[in-house]
N, C-alpha and C positions, 0 to 999 in steps of 0.2 A: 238037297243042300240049301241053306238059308241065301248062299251069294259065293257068287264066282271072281277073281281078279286075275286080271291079264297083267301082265309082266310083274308078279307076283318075287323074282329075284330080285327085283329094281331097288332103287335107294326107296322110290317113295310105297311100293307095291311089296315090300314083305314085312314094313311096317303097317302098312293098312291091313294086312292079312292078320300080322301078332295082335292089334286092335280090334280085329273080328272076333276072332278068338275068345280073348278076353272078355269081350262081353258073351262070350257062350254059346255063338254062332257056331254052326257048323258050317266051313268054305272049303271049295275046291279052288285050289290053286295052280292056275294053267304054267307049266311052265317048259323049257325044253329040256334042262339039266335040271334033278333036285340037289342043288346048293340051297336050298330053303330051311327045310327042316332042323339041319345040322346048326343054324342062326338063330334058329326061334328056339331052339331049345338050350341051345347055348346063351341064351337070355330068359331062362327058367319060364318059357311060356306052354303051356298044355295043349298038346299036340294031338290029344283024343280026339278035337271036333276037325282035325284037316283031311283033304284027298289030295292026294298029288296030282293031279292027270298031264298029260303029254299034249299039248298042241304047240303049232305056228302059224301064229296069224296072220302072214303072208301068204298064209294059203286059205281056201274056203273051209270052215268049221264044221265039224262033224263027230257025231258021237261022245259027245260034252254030257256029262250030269244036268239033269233039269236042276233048275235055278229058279229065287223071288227076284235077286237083283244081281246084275251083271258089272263091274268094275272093268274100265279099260284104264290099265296105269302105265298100259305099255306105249314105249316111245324111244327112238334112236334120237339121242342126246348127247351131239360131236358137233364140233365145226370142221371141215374140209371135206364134209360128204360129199359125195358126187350124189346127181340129182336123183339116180333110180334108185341108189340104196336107202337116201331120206324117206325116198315116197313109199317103200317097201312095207313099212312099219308105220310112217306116221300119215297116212294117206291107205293105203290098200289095205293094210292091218288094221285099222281104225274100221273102214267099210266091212270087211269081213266080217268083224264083232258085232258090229251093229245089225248084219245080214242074220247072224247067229240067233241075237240076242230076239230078234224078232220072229223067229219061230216059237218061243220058248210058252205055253199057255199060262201060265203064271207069273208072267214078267211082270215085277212090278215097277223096278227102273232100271235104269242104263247110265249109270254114271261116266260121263267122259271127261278126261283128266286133258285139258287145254293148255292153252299161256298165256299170261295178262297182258302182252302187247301185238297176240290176232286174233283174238274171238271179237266177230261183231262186225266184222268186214263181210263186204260181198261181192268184191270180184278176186278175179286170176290172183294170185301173187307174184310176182316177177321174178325168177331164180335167179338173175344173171345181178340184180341189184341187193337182194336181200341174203342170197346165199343157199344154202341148201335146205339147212336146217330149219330156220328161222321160216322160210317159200314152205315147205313141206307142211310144215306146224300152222298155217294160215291155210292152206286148200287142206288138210283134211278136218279143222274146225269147220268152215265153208260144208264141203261135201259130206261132213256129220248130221252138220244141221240139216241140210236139205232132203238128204236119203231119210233120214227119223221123223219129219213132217210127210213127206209120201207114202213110208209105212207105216203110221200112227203110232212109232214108239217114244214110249213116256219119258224122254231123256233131259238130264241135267248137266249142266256143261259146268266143271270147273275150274276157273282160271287161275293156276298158283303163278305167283313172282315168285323169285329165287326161296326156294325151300333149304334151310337152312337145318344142319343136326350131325350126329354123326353118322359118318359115311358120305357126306356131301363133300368130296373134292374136285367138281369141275364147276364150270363158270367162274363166279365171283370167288370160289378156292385159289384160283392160277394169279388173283390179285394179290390175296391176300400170301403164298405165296412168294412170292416176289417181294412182300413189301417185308417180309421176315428174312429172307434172306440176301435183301439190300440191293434188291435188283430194279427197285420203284423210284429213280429220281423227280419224277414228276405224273402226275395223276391223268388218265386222259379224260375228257369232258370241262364241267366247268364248275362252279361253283353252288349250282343251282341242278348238278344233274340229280336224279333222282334214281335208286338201282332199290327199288323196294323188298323187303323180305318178310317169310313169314314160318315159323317154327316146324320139326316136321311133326312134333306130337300135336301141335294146335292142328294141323293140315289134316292130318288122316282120323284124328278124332270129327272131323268137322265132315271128312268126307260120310266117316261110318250114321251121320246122321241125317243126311240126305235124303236115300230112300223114303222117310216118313215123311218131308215135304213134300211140297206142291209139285209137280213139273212144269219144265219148260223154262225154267230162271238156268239164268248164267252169274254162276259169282264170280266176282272177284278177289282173288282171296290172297288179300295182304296188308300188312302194317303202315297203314297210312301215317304213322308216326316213324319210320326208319327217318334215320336224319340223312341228309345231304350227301352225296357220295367222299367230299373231301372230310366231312365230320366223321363218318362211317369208318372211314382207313384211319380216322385219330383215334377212335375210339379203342379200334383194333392194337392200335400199335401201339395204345398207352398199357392195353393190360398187359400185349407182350415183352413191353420194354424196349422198343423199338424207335427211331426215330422216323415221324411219318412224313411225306414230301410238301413240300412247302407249293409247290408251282402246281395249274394243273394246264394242259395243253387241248386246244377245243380238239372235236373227234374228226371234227373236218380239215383239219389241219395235219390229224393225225393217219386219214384215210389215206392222203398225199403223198405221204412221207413211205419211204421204202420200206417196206417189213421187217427185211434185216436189221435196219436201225434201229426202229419201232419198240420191235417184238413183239406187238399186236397185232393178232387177230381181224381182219378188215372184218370178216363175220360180227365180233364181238361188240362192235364200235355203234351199231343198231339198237344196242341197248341203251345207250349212253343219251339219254334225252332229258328234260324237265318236266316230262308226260306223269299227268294225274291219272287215276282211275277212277271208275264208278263203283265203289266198295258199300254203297250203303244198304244193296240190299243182302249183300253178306253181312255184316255189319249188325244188321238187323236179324238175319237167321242167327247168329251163332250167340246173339242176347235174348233170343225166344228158347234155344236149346241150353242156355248154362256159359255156354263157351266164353272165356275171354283171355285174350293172349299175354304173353310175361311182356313186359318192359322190352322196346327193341334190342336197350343195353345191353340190361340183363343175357338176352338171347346170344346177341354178339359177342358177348364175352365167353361165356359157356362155349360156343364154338368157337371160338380162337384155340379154347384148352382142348379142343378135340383135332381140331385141324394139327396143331402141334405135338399134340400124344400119340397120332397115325401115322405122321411124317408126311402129314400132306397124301395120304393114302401108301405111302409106300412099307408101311409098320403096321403091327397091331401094338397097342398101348398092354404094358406088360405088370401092371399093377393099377388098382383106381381103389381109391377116386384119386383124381390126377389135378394140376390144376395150375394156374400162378396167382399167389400170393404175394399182398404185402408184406414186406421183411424188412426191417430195419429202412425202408423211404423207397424201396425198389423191388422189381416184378420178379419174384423168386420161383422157378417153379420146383415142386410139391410133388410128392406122389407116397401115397399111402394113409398113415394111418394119426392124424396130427395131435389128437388128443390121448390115447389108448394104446401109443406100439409096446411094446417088448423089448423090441431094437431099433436103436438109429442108426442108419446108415450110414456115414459119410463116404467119398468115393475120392479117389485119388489121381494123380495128372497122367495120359491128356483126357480122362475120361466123363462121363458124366452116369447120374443116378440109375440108369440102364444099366452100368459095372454090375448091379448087384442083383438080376435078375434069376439065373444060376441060381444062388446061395439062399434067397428069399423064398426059391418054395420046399426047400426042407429044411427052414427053419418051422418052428410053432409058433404062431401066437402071430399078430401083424407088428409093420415094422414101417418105420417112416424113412423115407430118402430123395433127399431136396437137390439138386444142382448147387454146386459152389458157387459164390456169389462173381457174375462176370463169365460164369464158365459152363458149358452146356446148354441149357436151353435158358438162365438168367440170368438178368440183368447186370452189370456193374453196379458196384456200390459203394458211396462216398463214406459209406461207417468203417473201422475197420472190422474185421473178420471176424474178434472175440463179442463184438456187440452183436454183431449178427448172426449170431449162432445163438447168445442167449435170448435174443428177440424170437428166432426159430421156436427153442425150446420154450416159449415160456407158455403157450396152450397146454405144453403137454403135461397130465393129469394123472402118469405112471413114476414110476423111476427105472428108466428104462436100461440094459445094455448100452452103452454109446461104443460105437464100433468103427475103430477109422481107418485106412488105409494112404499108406505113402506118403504123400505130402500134407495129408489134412490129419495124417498125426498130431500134426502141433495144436493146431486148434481147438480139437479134442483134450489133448492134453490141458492146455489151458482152461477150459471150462469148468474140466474136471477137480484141477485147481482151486479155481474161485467159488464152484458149484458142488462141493459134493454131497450135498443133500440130495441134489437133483439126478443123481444117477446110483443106476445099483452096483456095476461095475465101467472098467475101461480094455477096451481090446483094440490094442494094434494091434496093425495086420500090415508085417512088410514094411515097417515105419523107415522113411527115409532116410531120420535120423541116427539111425542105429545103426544105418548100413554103409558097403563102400561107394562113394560119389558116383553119377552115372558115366563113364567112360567117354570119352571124347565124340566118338560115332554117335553114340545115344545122345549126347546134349547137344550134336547137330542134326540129327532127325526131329527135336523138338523145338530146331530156332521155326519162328512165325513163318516164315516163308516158306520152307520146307514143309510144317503141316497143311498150311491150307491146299497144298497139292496135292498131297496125300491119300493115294487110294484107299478104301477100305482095308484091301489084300498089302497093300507096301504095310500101311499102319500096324493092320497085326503080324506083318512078319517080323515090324520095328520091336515090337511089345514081346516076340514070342508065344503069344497065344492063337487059338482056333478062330478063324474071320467068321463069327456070327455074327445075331442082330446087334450084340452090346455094339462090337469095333464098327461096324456100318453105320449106330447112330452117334458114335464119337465123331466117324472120319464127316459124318453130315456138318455137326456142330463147328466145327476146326474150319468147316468153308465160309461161316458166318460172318461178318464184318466184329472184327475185335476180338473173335475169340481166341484165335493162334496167339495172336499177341501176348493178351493176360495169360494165358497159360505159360510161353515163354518166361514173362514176369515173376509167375509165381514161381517157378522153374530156381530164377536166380534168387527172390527172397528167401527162399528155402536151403538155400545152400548157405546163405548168411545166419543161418538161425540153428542150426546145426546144434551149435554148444550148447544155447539159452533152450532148448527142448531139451538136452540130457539133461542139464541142470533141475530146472521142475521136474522129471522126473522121479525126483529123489522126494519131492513134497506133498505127490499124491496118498490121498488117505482113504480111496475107497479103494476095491480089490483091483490088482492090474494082471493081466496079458497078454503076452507078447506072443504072433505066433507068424513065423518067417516059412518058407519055402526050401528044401535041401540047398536048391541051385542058388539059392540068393537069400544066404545065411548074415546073421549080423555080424559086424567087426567091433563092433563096442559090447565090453561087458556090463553086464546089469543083474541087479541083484533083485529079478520077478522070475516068478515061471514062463519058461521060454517054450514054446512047443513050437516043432519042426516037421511040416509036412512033406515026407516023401516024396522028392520028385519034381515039385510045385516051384514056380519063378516068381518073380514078385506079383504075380494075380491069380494066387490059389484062389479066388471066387471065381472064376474065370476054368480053370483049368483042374481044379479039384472043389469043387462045390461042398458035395457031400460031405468027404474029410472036414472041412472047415467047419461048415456047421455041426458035424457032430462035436468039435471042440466048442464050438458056442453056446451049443444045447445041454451042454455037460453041467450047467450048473443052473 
């Protein structure tokens, strides 16, 4: 095998593995569970040139594939570890490798994956000050170096800051976080702290080029342009539409303070410095090799739309490309397909563009579905509704289906109105308008206060449907700061607008309709084709997927 990677399941070790690959390597990849493969090929990567093999490098290595070059990417990366489990992996795991890596008669390096605030120290670290993680991450930098000078192996040490991409939700994730779902009134550190970052494709591209240098260099490898830690959460919170904190509180002030107050991490608080690094002769490798990194912006944005399409890890993102957009002056988010769909989504209360997960994969063709403005995962917006809908539409480049459900009937409706160029037909689905008012229990399971409380499992008992991912990432949304609200809001504007939607009804001139549920049939007559699904309550996308789009796909 050309090159071996240890903790090859890791955030940053099975993307350096899919970047092996790709250039044509053939690697084994050490790991204890294969959850590997099923990723990399779930990301259309060629899985010909890997080995799975089985080790634990807490324990001494044996019977490994000879290797040129050996990768350790493995590393316990938590705060509250106790001292033996940190040193288990990031200390004795690290020794082992390197014990391994130096038998190997063809080694040509040893890549060891560090952290840019302990490589270059040379004594003890103090666990009872720094913590576990952070102590462990500093003696086994330390004890790498030293064992790899006594065995003569060719080793490169490389120090990443906060690596940044998807699937990064811990560290500077639990900031950002917090600052989305309005848990950030004040910043800790100061105005000048500095929390550097660096992309994970720049990273593991940069590692896969190592081997051919020199040994014995320790990079530092990071974005000496990330801005400032309180410009860094503006930056974040301007794409997400978020309001970012104004105050920030120094870290020593904040070590002080009771954790329960807090809700920081004393671990974390370590990071929080105005500390520079020595980057130039990274700097320098990755301008001899090609390399050079996006914009920090750029970067940080792109991870905002990821961090928020995961749930902060707790989701997979269920359509892409995903994203927030400008829309009409405000951070809308997007998922699908903005120039080219078939269909438009719209999604109906208290839900968001997740509603239409279900129904989008047996539909044909791609389909676009935004969060209502204020609702789901974007922003409020001072336009109203009809302008931002045709701001929405106006990339797109089809004439699509527009497809709406419930309360965002109307919208629909109206666009269709003033727009029918721009579309090839109209389909309600369950239009509120049509049907009878929600019953007194229902309009108080959707006052503000009652949502944000709202478990997943109450929410879709409220709705009547099955508590999948869609109701788990409404009941997330509904916890946001303002979103129960506007939704209430719309709630009651919609009840007022009743008449003025059957009304326009009557003035659309591209094809309509209408398709309702058995159990939650319309009381207004109308003179479109009506189609009624067996069974179904007002979220046949939900509860009869398939039925629905075969009526969608019928034409």
């Amino acid at each position: 095998m050309d090159a071996i990677v240890f903790g090859a399941t890791g955030f940053i070790g099975r993307a350096l593995v899919a970047e092996l690959l790709t250039r044509g390597q053939r690697v084994a990849a050490a790991v204890r569970n294969d959850t590997l493969t099923p990723w990399l090929t779930s990301r259309g990567v060629d899985v010909d040139g890997l080995d799975i093999v089985a080790a634990d490098i807490t324990r001494p290595l044996a019977g490994l594939p000879e290797v040129r070059d050996v990768y350790n990417a493995a590393g316990r990366f938590a705060f509250g570890l106790g001292e033996q489990e940190a040193r288990a992996t990031n200390v004795t795991g690290a020794l082992n490798v390197l014990e391994w890596a130096a038998t190997l008669p063809r080694l040509r390096r040893l890549v060891h994956i560090s952290g840019y605030r302990v490589s270059g120290t040379d004594s003890h670290p103090d666990y009872a000050r720094l913590g576990a993680y952070e102590a462990s991450k500093h003696e086994g930098d330390l004890a790498v170096r030293t064992r790899a000078d006594a065995l003569s192996v060719p080793l490169t040490i490389a120090n990443p800051s906060t690596v940044i991409g998807p699937g990064q939700h811990i560290g500077l994730a639990a900031l950002v976080e917090d600052l989305w779902n309005g848990r950030l009134p004040a910043l800790p550190g100061g105005p000048d702290t500095f929390l550097p970052v660096v992309t994970l494709d720049y990273f593991v591209r940069f590692l896969a080029e190592i081997p051919a240098s020199p040994a014995g260099e320790h990079y530092w490898v990071l974005d000496d342009a990330t801005p400032p830690l309180p410009e860094l959460i503006g930056t974040l919170a301007d794409r997400m539409g978020v309001r970012a904190p104004r105050r920030t509180v120094p870290a020593g002030l904040v070590r002080r303070l009771p954790r329960r107050l807090t809700g920081a991490d004393p671990e974390t608080l370590s990071f929080l410095s105005a500390d520079r690094y020595p980057t130039a002769s990274a700097r320098a490798f990755a301008s001899s090799v090609g390399l050079e990194m996006p914009p920090a912006g750029d970067a940080l944005r792109a991870w905002a739309d990821d961090l928020v399409a995961a749930r902060f890890g707790a989701a997979s993102p269920w359509l892409s490309p995903y994203g927030f957009h400008d829309v009409s002056g405000s951070p809308t988010w997007v998922t699908g397909d903005r120039h080219s769909p078939t269909h438009v989504l719209l999604h109906g209360l208290p839900m968001n563009a997740d509603l239409w997960a279900p129904l989008a994969a047996h539909l044909p063709g791609p389909v676009l579905a935004p969060d209502l403005p204020g609702l789901g995962r974007s922003a409020a917006t001072t336009q109203p509704a009809d302008a931002w809908l045709a701001d929405l539409l106006r990339p797109v480049r089809t004439r699509p289906a527009l497809v709406a459900h419930s309360l965002a009937c109307g919208p629909a409706l109206r666009f269709a109105v003033d727009h029918p160029d721009r579309i090839s037909r109209l389909v309600l689905v369950a239009p509120a308008f049509l049907q009878a008012p929600a019953p007194r229990l229902a309009r108080s399971v959707l006052a503000a206060p009652m949502m944000r409380r709202m478990s997943a499992a109450r929410l879709a008992g409220a709705l009547g449907v099955p508590e999948g991912p869609e109701v788990q990432s409404a009941a997330a949304d509904l916890r946001r700061p303002g979103v129960a609200r506007r939704v209430a809001a719309a709630v009651r504007t919609d009840t007022a607008d009743r008449r003025r939607s059957r009304e326009l009804l009557d003035r659309v001139t591209v094809p309509v309709e209408i398709i309702a549920g058995s159990a939650d049939p319309l009381v207004t007559a109308v003179d479109f084709p009506v189609t009624e699904i067996a069974g179904a309550g007002h979220y046949p996308q939900l509860t009869h997927p398939s039925e629905l789009a075969h009526h969608l796909g019928a034409r």
